[in-house]
C-alpha positions, -999 to +999 in steps of 0.1 A: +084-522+268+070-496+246+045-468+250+010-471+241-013-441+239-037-433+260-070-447+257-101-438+273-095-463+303-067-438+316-092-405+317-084-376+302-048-361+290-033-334+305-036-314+269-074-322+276-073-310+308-058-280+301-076-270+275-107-281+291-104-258+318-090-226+295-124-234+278-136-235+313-128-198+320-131-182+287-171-195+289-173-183+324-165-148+315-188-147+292-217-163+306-211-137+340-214-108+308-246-119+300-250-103+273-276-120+258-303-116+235-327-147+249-351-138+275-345-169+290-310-159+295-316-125+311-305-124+345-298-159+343-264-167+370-249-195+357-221-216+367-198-238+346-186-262+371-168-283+344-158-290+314-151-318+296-132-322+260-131-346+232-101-365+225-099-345+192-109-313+214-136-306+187-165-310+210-167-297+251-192-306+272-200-276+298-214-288+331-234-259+341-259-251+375-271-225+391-261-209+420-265-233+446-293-247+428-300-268+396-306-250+365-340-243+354-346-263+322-357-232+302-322-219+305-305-252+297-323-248+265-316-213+262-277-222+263-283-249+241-296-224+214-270-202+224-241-223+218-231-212+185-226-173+195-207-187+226-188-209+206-179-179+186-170-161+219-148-192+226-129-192+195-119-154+201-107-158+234-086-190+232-062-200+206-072-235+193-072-251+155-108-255+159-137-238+178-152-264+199-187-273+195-206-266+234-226-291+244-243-281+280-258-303+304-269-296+341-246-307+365-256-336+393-226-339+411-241-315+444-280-335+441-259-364+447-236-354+474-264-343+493-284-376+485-255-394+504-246-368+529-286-379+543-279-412+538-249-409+558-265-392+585-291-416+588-294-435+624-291-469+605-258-460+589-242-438+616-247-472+640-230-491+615-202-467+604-196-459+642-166-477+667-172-513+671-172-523+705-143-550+716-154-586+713-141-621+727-128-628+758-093-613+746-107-579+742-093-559+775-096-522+780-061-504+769-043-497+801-037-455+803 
């Protein structure tokens, strides 16, 4: 049977991953320099949870929040503006063809495990999730 390439069913490639998270790091460092001319950027601690690259690897989309908390949206407009001088950052610090264009957005993933983490501890749900109780007359208590 022959090969067929990958298509965006089957995720990412491991060359995307790779570079991905190299891209990862190299913005990372340079976000915890903050060396930054924007005021909405001074002091700002943020975290690039992950990163996510183009098929081509021409564009990566940084998924950034703060610590423990979401990012204000004046910084995620400050890192929008920004992009280009840490794009340039990028393409110093990790050997590609192309610099990648950075495309930030804030990322979800915590708001939503805590929106299910209280859902799953509501009384409701817990009762339902919980040990069923034996049924039918063929249900006898296990013998120790």
């Amino acid at each position: 049977m022959p090969k067929r390439s990958p298509g965006p069913a089957d995720g990412p490639s491991q060359r995307q991953r790779r570079v991905a998270e190299e891209i990862r790091h190299a913005l990372a460092a340079v976000l915890s320099r903050a060396d930054f001319r924007d005021p909405d950027l001074a002091g700002a601690h943020v975290t690039v949870t992950e990163v996510r690259a183009s098929p081509d690897l021409k564009h990566m989309t940084a998924f950034v929040s703060g610590l423990g908390r979401a990012v204000p949206e004046a910084q995620l407009r400050a890192l929008r503006r920004a992009a280009p001088f840490l794009r340039g950052q990028i393409a110093k610090s990790v050997r590609l063809r192309y610099a990648p264009d950075l495309h930030f957005q804030p990322d979800t993933a915590l708001d939503y495990a805590m929106k299910i983490d209280a859902a799953m501890r509501q009384p409701e749900v817990a009762r339902d999730l919980g040990p069923r109780p034996a049924e039918g007359p063929d249900a006898t208590e296990p013998e120790a």
